[in-house]
C-alpha positions in Angstrom: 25.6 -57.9 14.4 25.8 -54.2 15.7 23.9 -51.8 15.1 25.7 -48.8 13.3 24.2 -45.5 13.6 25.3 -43.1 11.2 23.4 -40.0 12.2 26.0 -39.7 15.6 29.5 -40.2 13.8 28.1 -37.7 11.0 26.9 -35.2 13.8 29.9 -35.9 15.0 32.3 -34.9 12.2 30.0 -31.6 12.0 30.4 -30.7 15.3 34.4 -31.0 14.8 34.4 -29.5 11.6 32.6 -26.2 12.9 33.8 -25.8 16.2 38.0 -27.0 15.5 38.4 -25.8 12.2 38.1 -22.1 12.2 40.2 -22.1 15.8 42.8 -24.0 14.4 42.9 -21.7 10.9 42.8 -18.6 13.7 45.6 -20.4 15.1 47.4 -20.7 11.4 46.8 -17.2 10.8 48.4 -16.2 14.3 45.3 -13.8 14.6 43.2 -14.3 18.1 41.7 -17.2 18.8 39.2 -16.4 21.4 35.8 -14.1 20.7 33.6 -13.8 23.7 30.6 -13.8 20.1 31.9 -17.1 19.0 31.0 -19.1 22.3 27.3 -19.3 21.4 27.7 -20.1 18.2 30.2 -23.2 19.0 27.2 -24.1 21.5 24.9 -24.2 19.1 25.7 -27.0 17.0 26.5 -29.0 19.9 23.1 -28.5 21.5 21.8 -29.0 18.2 23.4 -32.1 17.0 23.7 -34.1 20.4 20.5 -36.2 20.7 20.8 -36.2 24.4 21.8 -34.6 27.8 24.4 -37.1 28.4 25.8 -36.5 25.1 25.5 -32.4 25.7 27.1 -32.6 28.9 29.7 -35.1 27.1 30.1 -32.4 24.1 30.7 -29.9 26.6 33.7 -31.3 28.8 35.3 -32.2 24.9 34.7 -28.6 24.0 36.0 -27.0 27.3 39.4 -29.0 27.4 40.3 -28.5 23.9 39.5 -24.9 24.2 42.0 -24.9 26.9 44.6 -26.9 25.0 44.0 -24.3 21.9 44.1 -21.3 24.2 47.5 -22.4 25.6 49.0 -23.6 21.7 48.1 -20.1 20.6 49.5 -18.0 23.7 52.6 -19.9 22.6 52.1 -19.3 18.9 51.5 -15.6 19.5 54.0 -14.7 22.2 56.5 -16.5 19.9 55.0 -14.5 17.1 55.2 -11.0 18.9 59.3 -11.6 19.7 60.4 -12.4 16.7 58.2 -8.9 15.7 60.1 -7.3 18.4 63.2 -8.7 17.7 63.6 -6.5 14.2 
């Protein structure tokens, strides 16, 4: 039988739970998504919670291409946002 290591799926679901949740309610709220203060604090429970360098390095590529994918949803969410403002 496998061996099934709870400690990395829960670290897991805290590391999406503080990092994705308040950028996609930033998102929700139209507001901006991107603080040059929040980058240290979405590093932090990565380093933290990853048990390895593999797994920081890992953490890291996830983080920096879903940033990207968020940065480009809420261009689009805000630019739609700001011509419908300009509109009336």
């Amino acid at each position: 039988m496998t061996q099934f290591d709870v400690t990395i799926i829960s670290n897991t679901i805290l590391i999406i739970i503080w990092i994705l949740l308040p950028k996609l309610w930033r998102i929700w709220k139209k507001k901006d998504l991107f603080n040059i203060f929040d980058i240290p604090f979405d590093l932090l429970p990565i380093f933290v919670l990853s048990y390895s360098w593999k797994r920081f390095v890992l953490w890291i590529v996830i983080y920096t291409v879903i940033m990207v994918g968020l940065r480009k949803i809420s261009i689009k969410n805000t630019d739609s946002f700001h011509d419908t403002k300009s509109d009336s």
